[in-house]
C-alpha positions in Angstrom: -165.2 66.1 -255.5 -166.7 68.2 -253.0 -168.7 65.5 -251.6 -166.0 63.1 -250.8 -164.1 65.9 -249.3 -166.9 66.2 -247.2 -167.0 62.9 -246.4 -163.4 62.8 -246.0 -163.9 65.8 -243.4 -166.5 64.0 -241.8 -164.9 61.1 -240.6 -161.9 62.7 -239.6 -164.0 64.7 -237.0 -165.4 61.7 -236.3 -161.7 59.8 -235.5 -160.8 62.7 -233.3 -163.9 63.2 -231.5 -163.7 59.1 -230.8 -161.6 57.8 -227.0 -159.0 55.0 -228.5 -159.7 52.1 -226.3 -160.3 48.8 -226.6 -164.0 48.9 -227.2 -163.4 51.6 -229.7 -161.1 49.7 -231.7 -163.5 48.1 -233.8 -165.2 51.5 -234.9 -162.1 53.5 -235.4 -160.7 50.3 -237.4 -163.7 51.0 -239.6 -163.7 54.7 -239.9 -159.9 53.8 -241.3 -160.8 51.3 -243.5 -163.5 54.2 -244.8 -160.7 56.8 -244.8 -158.5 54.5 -246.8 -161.1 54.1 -249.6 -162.1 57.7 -249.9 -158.2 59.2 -250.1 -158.3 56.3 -253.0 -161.2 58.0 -255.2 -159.2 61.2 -254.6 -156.3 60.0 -255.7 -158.1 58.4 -259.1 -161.0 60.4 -260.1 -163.4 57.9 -261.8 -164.7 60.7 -264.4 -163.4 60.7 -267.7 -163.9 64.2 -268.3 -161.9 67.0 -266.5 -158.1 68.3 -266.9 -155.2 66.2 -267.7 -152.1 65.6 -265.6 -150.6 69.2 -265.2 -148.3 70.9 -267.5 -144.6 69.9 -267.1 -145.8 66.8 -264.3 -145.4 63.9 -266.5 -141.1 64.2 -266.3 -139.8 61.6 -267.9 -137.4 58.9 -265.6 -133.8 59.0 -266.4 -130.8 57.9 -264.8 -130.2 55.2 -262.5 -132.5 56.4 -259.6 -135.0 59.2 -258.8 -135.0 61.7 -256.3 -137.8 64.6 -255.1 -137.7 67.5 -253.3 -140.7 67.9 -251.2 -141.6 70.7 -249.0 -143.3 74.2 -248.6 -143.1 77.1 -250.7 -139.9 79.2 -249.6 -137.6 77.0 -248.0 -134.9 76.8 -250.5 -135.8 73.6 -253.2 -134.6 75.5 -255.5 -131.8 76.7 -254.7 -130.5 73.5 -253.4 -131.1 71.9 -256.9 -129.3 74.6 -258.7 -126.3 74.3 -256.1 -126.8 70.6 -256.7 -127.0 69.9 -260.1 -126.4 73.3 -261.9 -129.9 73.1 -263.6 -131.6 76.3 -263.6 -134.4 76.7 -261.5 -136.3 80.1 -261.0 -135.6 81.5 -257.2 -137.0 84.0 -255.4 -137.5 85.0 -251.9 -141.6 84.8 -252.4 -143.6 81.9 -252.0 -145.0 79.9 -255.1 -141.4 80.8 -257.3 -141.5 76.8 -258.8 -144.6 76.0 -260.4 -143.7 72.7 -262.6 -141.3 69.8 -261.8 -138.2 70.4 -262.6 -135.9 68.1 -263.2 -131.8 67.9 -262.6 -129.2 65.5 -262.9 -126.1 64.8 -260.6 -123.4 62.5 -261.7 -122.3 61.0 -258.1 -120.0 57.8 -257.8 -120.7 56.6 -261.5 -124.1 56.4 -261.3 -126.7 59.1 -262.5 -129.4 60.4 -260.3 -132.1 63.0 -261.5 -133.2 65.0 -258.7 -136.8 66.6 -259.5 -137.8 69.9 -257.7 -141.0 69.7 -256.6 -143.2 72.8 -256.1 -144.3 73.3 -252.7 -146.8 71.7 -251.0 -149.5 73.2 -248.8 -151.7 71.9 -246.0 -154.5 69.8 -247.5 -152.5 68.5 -250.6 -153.5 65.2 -250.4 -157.3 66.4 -250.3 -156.6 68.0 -253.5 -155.6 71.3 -252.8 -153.4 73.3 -254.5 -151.1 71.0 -257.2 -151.2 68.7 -254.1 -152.3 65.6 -256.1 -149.8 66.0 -258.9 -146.6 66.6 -256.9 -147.5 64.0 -254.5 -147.9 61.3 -257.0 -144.9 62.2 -258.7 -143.3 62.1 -255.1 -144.4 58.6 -255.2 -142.1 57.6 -258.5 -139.0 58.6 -256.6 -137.0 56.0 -255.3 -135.8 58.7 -252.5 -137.6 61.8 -251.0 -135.8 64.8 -249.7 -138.3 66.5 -247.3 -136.8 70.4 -247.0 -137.1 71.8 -243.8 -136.4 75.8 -243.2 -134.8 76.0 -240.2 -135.7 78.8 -238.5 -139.8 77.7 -239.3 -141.2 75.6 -236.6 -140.5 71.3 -237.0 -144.4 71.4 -236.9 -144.2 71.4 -240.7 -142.5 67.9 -240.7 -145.1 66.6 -239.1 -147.9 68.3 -241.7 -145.6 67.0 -244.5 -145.8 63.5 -243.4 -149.2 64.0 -242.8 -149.9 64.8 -246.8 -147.8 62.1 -247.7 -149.2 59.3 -245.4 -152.1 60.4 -247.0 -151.4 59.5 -249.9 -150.0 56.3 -249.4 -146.4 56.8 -249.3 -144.7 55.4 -246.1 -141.6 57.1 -245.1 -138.8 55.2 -243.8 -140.9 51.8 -243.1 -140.3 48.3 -243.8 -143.8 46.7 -245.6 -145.7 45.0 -243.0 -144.6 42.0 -242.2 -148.2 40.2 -242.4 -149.7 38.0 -244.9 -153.3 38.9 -247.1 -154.6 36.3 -248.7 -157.8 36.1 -250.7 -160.0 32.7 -251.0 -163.3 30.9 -252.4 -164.9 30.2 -249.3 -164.2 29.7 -245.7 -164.8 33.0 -244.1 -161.7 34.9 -242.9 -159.1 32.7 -241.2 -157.3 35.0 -238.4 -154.1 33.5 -237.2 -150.9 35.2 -235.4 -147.9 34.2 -234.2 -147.4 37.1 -231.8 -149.3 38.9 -228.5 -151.6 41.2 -230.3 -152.5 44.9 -228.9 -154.1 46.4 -232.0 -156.1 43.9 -233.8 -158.3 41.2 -232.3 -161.2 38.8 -234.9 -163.6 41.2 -235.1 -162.0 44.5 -235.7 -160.3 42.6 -238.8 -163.8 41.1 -240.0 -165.0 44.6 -239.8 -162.2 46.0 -241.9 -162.5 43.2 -244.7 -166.4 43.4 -245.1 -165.6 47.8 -245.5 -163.6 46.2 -248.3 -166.8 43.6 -249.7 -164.1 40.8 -248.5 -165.9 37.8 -246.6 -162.9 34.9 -247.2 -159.5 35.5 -246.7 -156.4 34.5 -244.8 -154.8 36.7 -242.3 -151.3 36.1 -240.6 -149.8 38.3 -238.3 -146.1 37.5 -237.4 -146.0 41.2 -235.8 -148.2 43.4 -233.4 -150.2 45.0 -236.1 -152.5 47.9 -236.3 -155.5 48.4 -238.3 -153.6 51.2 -240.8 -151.0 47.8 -241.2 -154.1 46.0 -242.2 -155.6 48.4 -244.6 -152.3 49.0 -246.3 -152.1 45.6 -247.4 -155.3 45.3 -248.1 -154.6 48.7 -250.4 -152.0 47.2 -251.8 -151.0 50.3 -253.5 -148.6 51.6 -250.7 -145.0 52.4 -251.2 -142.0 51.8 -249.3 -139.4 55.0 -250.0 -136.6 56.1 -247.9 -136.6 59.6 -246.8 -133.8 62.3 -245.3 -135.2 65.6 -243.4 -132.8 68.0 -245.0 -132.6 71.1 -242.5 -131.7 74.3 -245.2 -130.8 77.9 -243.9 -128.5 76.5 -240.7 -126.6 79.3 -241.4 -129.5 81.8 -239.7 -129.5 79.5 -236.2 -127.7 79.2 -233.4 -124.9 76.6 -232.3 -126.8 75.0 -229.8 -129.5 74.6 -231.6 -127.8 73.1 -234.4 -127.0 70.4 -232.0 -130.7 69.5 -230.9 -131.2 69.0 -234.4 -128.3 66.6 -235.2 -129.5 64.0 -232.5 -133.0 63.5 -234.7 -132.5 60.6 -236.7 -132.7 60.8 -240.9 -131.7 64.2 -240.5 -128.8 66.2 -242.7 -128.3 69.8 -241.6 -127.5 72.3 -244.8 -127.2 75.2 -246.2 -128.0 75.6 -249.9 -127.0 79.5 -250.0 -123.4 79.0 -248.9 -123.0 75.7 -249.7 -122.5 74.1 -246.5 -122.6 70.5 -246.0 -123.9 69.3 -249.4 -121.2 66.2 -249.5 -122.6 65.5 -246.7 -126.0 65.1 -247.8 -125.2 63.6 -251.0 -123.4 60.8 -249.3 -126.6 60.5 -246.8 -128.6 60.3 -250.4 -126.2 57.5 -251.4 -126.8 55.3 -248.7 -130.1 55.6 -248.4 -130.6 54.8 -252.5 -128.3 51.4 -251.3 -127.4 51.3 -255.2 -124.7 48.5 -256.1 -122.4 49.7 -259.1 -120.6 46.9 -261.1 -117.9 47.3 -263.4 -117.9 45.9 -266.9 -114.4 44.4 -268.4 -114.4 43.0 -271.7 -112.3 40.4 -272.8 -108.3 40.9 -272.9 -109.0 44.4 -271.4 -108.7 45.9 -268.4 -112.0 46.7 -266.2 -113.6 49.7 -267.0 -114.1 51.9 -263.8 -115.5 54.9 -265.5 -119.1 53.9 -266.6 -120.2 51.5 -264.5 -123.6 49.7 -264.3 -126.0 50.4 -261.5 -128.6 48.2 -260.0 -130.7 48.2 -257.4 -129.8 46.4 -253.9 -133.0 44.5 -254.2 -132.2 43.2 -257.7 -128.9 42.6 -257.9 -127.7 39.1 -259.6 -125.8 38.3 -263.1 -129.7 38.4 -264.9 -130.5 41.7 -263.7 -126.8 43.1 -264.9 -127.4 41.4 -268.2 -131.0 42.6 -268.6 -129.9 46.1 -267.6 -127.2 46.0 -270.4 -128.8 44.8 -273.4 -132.1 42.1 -273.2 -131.0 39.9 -275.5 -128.2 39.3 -273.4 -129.6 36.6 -271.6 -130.1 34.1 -275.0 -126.6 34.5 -275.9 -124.6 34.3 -271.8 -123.0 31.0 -271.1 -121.7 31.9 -267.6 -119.6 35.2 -266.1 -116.3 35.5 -264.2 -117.0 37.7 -261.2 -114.3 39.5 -259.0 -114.7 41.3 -255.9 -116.5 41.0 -252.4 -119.2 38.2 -253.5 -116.9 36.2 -255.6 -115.0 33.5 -253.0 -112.3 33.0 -255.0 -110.5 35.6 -257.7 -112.5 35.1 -260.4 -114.8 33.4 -260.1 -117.3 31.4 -262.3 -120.9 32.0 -262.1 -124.2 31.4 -263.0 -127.2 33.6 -263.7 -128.3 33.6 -260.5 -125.0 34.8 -258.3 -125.7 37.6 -256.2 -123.3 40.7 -256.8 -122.4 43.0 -254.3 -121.0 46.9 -254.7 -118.2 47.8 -256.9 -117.8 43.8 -258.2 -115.9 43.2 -261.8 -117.9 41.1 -264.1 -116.9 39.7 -267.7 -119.8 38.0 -269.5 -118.7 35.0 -271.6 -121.4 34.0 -274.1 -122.0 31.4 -275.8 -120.4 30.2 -279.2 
């Protein structure tokens, strides 16, 4: 391990010791590419032997959706899950209190949401310090990620916290890149692009492929790229998750102050001890989980608002709401009657494939 730390170490004094220009470009798009491939080993040690996963790591997924609390030691995790969720999770004003995941759940508009603390993270997690590795992969399960910020500690820690996730390949608040990778026989690699490109030109891609042993392949660019886009596609292994900055102990900070803060954006100002403003953020976790609940109603009966089924806004048609009901659904459905915001006419019949939108009413009619 030590020697890809080194490594690791290595090119990083390298990339800062390096002037980004354009004739640079091709050697820092290189060292990336190397970077990439190194955090990668870290991340999956190839050795069979050694410890397993970390006690209490492996929490199971329940509930509709998944959110982590990510941050360092002492700036109130905890206690915002406890105030949260009323789960019980040791706190104490020293650093290190939470030493497993542990995991809550809030019941919030119908739908069920486990919130996992994670313990704290220090600098150099995603080189394996600490219990880096495991929080930061189970970071990467959740479909959210609360970063906790103490407020009266420098916003230099948001930037170290991105820096350990980035790291590990989890992308805050981004869109995937918006470029296509394509892998081929023969033919050498095919660079196309449909905008004005700053970043990337021929030969810093070539040189990026061939640090991956890939010699044919089709590159489009419909986007001013960078090399990192590049690799990340390449990688393949990246996710996407939306994240909130949540800004605990804004009880200990002035007024004026308070309001720099509320201009950044993804931010939600609170304050676990007295309870301020946790609606607030649990509506912010809401939108930014962009979950779709639908309402069942049997036949004869009237809809059933208590329980209802939640999906995700990417899958969100009549197969995923039968599939996320029962799987055999799908042999016996015939067509549904939808009502609500996607239906054009009150009900209205559907296939399979009808695309639901929040709070719709949908009876299943199967067949015969």
């Amino acid at each position: 391990m030590a020697t890809v730390m080194q490594k690791i170490k290595d090119i990083e004094d390298e990339m800062a010791r390096t002037q980004k220009n354009k004739a640079t470009a091709h050697h820092l798009g290189l060292l990336k590419a190397k970077l990439a491939k190194l955090r990668r080993e870290l991340l999956t040690p190839t050795s069979k032997g050694g410890g397993g996963a970390g006690e209490g790591f492996d929490v199971t997924k329940s509930g509709d959706a998944r959110v982590g609390l990510v941050g360092f030691p002492s700036v109130g995790k905890s206690t915002l899950l406890n105030k949260l969720t009323g789960t019980f999770s040791e706190v104490a004003s020293y650093e290190f209190t939470t030493l497993t995941c542990i995991p809550g759940v809030i019941t919030y508009r119908g739908a069920k949401i486990q919130l996992l603390d994670l313990p704290g993270i220090i600098e150099g997690a995603k080189d394996g310090k600490g219990r880096g590795r495991q929080v930061i992969s189970t970071a990467r399960t959740c479909n959210c990620i609360l970063i906790v910020l103490d407020a009266i500690k420098p916003i230099t820690h948001k930037r170290l916290i991105e820096k350990e996730l980035e790291g590990f390949g989890i992308r805050l608040n981004k869109e995937p890149p918006n470029l296509t990778f394509r892998r081929k026989e023969k033919g050498g690699i095919n660079f196309t692009s449909t905008a004005t490109n700053t970043h990337l030109d021929l030969d810093t891609v070539k040189a990026i492929c061939s640090e991956y042993r890939i010699h044919n392949a089709d590159i489009t660019l419909r986007y001013d790229a960078t090399a990192d886009d590049l690799i990340d596609v390449i990688e393949g292994s990246r996710v996407y998750t939306p994240c909130i900055y949540v800004v605990n102990k804004i009880d200990q900070i002035t007024l004026e102050e308070l309001e720099i803060l509320d201009k950044l954006p993804h931010y939600c100002p609170v304050s676990a001890h007295l309870e301020w403003n946790l609606d607030g953020l649990l509506d912010k976790v809401w939108e930014y989980l962009n979950l779709t609940r639908i309402y069942t109603k049997p036949k004869g009966m009237n809809p059933d608002y208590e329980d209802p089924v939640i999906l995700s806004s990417k899958k969100k048609t009549i197969e995923d709401f039968c599939e996320r009901i029962h799987k055999d659904m799908l042999k016996q459905f015939k067509y549904a009657l939808v009502w609500g915001s996607s239906a054009k006419h009150k009900p209205q019949r559907v296939g399979k494939e009808h695309e639901l939108e929040d709070e719709d009413v949908v009876q299943i009619i199967k067949k015969v």
